[in-house]
C-alpha positions as CSV (number, residue, x, y, z in Angstrom):
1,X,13.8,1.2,30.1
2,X,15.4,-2.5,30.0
3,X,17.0,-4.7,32.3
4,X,19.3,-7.2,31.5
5,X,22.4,-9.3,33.6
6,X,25.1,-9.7,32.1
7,X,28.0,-12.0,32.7
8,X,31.7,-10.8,32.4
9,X,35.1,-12.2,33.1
10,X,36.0,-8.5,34.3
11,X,34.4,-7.2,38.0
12,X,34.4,-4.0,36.7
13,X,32.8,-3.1,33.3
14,X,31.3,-0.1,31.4
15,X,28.1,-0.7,29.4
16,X,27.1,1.0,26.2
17,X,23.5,1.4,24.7
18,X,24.1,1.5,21.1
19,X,20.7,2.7,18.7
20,X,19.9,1.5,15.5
21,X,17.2,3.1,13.3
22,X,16.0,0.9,10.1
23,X,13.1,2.4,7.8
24,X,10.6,0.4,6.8
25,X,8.0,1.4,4.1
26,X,4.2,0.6,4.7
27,X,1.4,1.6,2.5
28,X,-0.8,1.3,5.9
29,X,1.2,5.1,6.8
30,X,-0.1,6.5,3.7
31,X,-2.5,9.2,4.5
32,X,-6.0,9.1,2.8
33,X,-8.5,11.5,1.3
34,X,-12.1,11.6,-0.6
35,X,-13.1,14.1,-2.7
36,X,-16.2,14.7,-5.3
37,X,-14.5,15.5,-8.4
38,X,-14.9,15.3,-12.5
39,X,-13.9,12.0,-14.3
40,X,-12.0,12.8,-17.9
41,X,-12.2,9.8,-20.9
42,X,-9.0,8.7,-22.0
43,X,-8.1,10.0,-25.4
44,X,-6.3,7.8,-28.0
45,X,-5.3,5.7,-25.4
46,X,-2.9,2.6,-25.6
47,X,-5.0,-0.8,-25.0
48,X,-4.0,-3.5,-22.9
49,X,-7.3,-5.6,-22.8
50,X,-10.1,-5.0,-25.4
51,X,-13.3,-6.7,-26.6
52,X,-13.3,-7.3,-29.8
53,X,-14.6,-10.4,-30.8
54,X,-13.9,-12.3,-27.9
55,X,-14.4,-11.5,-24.1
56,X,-11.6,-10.0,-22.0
57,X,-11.5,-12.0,-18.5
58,X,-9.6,-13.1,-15.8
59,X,-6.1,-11.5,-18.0
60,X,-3.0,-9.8,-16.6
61,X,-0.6,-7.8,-18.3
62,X,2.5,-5.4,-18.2
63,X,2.8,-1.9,-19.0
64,X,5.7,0.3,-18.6
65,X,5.6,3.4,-16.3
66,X,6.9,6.1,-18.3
67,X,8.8,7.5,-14.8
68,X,10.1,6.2,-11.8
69,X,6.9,5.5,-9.4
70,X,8.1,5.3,-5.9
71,X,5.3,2.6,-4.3
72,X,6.4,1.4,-0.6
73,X,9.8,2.8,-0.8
74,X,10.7,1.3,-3.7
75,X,10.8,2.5,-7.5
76,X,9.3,0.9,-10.3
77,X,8.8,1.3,-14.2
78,X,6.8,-0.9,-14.8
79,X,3.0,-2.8,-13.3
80,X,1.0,-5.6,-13.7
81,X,-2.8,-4.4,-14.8
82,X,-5.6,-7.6,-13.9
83,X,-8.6,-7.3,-15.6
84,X,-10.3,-7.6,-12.3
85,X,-9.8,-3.7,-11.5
86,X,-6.0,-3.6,-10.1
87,X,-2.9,-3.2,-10.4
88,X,0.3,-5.1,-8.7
89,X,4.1,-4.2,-8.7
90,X,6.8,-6.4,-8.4
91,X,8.4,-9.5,-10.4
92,X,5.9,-12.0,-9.1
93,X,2.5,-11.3,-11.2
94,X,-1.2,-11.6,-9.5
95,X,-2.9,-14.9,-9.8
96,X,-5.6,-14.2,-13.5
97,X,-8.7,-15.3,-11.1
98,X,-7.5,-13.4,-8.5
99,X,-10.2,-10.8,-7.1
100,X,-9.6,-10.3,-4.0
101,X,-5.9,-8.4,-4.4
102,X,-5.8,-6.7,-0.9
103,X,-6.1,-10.1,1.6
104,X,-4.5,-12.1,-1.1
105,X,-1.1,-14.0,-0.1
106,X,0.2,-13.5,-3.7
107,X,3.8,-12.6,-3.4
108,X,3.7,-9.5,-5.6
109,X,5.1,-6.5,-3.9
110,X,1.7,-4.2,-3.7
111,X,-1.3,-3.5,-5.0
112,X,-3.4,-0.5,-5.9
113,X,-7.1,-1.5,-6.0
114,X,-9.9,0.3,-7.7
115,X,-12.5,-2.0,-7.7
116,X,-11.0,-5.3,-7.0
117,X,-13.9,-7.9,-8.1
118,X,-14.3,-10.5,-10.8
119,X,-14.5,-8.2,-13.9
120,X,-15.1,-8.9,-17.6
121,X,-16.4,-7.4,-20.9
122,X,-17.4,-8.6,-24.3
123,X,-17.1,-7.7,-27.6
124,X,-21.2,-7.1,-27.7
125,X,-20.8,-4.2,-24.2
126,X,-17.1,-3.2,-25.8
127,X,-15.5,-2.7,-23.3
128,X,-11.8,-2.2,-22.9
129,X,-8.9,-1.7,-20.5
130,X,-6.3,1.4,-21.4
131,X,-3.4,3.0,-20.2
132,X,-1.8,6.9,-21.5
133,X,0.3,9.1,-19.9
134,X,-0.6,12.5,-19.5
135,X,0.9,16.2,-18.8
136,X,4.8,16.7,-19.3
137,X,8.2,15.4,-17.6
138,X,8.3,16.0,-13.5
139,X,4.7,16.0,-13.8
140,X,3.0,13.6,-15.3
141,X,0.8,11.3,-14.7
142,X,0.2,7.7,-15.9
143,X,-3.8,6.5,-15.9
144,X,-5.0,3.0,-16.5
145,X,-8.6,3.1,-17.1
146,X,-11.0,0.4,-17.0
147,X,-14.1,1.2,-19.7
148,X,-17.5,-0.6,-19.6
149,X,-16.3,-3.3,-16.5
150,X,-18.9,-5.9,-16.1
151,X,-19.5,-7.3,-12.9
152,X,-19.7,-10.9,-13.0
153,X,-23.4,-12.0,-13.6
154,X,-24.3,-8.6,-12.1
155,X,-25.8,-6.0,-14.8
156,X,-24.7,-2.4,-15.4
157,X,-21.2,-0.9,-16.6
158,X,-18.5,0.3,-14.5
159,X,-15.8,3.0,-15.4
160,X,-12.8,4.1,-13.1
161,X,-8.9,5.0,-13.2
162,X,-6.0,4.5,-11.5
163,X,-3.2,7.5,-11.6
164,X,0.1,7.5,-10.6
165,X,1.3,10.7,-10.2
166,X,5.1,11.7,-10.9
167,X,7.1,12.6,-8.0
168,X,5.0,13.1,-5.3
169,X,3.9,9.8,-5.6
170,X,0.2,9.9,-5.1
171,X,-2.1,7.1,-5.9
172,X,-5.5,8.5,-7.0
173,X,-8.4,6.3,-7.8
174,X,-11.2,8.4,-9.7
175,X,-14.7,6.8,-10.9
176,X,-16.4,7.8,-14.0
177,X,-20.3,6.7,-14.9
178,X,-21.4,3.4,-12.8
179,X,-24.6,1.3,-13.1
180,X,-26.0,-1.7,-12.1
181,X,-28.9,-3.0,-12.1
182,X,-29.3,-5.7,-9.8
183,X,-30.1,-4.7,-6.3
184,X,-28.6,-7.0,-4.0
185,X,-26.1,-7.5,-1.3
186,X,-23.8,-9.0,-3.2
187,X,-22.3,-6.1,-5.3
188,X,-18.8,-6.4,-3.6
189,X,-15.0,-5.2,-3.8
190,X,-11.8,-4.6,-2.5
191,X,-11.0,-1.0,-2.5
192,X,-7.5,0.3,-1.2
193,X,-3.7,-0.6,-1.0
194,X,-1.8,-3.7,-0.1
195,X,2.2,-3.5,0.7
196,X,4.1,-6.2,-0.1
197,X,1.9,-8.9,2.4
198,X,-1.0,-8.7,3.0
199,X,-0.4,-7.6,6.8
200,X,0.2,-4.0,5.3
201,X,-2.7,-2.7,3.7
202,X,-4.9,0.6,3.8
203,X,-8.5,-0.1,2.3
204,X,-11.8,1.1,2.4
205,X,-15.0,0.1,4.0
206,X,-18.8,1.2,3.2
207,X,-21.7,-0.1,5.2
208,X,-24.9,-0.9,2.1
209,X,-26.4,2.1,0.5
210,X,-24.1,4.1,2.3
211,X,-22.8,7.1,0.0
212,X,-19.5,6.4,-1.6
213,X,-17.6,9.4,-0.1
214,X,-18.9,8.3,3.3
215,X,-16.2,5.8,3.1
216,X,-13.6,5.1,5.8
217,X,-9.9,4.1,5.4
218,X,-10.1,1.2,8.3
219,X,-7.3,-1.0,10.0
220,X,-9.4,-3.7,10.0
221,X,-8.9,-5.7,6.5
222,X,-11.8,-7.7,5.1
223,X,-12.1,-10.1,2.4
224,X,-14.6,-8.1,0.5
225,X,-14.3,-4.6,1.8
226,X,-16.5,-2.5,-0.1
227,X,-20.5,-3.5,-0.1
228,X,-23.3,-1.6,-2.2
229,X,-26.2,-1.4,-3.7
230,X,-27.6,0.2,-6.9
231,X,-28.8,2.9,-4.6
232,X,-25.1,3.7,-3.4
233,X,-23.1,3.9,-6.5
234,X,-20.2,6.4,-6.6
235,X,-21.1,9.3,-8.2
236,X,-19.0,10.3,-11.5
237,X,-16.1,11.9,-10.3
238,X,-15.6,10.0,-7.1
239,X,-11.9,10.5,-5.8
240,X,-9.9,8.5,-3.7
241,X,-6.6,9.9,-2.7
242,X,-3.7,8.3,-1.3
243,X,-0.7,10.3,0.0
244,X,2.3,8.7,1.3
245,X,4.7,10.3,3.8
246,X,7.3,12.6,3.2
247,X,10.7,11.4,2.9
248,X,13.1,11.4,5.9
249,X,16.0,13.6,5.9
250,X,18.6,13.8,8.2
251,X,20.6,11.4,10.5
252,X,18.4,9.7,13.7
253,X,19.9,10.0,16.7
254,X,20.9,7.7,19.1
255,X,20.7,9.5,22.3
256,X,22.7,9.3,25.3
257,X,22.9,5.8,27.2
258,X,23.4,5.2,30.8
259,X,23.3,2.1,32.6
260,X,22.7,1.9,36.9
261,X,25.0,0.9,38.6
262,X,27.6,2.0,35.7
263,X,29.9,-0.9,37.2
264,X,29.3,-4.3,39.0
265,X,30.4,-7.9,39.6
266,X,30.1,-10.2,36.8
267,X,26.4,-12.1,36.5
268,X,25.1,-8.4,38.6
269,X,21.7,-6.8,37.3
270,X,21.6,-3.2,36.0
271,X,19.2,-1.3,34.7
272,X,19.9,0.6,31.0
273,X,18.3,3.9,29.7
274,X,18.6,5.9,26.9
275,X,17.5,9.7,26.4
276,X,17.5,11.8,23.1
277,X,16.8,9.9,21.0
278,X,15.3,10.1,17.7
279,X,11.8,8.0,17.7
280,X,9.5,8.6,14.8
281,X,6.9,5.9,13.0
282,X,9.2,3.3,10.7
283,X,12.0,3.4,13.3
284,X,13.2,0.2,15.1
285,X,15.8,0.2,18.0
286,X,18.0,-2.0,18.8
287,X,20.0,-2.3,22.2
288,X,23.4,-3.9,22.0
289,X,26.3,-4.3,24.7
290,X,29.9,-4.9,24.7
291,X,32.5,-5.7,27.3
292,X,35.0,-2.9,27.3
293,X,33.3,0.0,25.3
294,X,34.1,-0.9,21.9
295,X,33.4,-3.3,18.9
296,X,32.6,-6.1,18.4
297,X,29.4,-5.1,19.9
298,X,26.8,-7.7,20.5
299,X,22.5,-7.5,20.3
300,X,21.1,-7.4,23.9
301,X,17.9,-10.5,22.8
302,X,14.8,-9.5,23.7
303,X,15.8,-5.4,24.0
304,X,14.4,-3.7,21.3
């Protein structure tokens, strides 16, 4: 219920609530599900980042999507892969020595995290970052995978995917063998999704030597939001699903507006209401008045 006065060169007015609905896209409405499930190699993949005789670090690079991938109510073909366990859509790239991709203030448009940390590999470990599309058209599904990640001056091998899955658009984030072999504190990373600011985001958050599928999806975003130890490694086959919501259908409606008293003296106070209508997560409203019932209409400030 809102009041507002209004002044009007007629004593005698009507008043007419009018009801916009606008839908905005966040990742933070995605739903999200763990699972314990089987982790599957890559074969004859395409590489994007190897180790051959030099090191791959701190390296971003486009791939194509072989299918329209619908990420925060927008469609894209095409990603940017960071060597530090991500991905990022959207014309502006992530920063190279970015590894924090969730709280970043990068201007790319999201971000699916798997294991957002500084990453690297060398030619001596092998390893090598891949991307291949798999299964047939209206159901495929396109997996980058990350093979033998280093942690940064932190011992052990990490392996895990991202897939992007064809029309329904679930994000899936699925962890193959892991090691490490110093037991600290320190073994950090950003798990999750960020829309396109980092005041949109859905990520993950594990207390030390807590099991991996104990993890929470949490509203509260932290710079690094995953912490473990050797003891509390995921366990091949780790699955981290995110759904987002199905699409809207239908018109909203506006509802029916009243105003007491329906008529008054010009500068009088009334008070405005509006039954029936349509209120749902993503929807704004917007009150807006006019003088004799008809356009132009004008925004009521402040009545939303």
């Amino acid at each position: 219920m809102r009041k507002n006065s209004q002044g009007f060169y007629s004593i005698i007015f009507s008043f007419l609530i009018f009801f916009t609905g606008t839908l905005k896209a966040q990742v933070a409405s995605d739903s999200f599900t763990q699972a314990a499930g089987s982790y599957t190699v890559l074969t004859s993949p395409t590489t994007v980042h190897a180790a051959t005789s030099t090191t791959w670090d701190d390296a971003v690079s486009t791939v194509t999507i072989p299918f329209n991938f619908n990420f925060n109510g927008v469609n894209y073909t095409s990603c940017s892969v960071n060597t530090n366990g991500y991905i990022t859509f959207g014309a502006v790239p992530s920063s190279t020595t970015s590894y924090l991709p969730i709280s970043s203030t990068t201007g790319y448009s999201g971000a699916i995290s798997a294991f957002g940390m500084d990453l690297y590999s060398t030619s001596t470990t092998g390893g090598n970052i891949s991307y291949k599309t798999l299964n047939s058209s209206t159901n495929r599904i396109f997996v980058i995978q990350w093979n033998n990640a280093y942690r940064y001056n932190i011992s052990g091998a990490w392996n895990f995917q991202i897939r992007l899955n064809e029309g329904s658009n679930i994000i899936q984030v699925v962890y193959g063998s892991c090691s490490a072999s110093n037991n600290n504190n320190s073994f950090t990373a950003q798990i999750g999704l960020r829309g396109n600011s980092n005041v949109d985001f859905k990520n993950l958050t594990l207390a030390s030597n807590s099991a991996w599928l104990g993890a929470v999806a949490v509203g509260t975003l932290m710079g690094d939001s995953v912490k473990s130890r050797t003891s509390a490694l995921p366990a091949s086959g780790t699955t981290f699903t995110w759904t987002p919501p199905p699409a809207c259908s239908g018109t909203p409606s506006g509802g029916t507006a009243s105003a007491t008293p329906v008529s008054g003296a010009a500068g009088s106070t009334f008070t405005a209401s509006v039954t029936g209508a349509t209120a749902a997560t993503g929807l704004t409203h917007q009150w807006q008045s006019s003088p004799n019932g008809s356009a132009p209409w004008t925004n009521v400030t402040g009545a939303v």
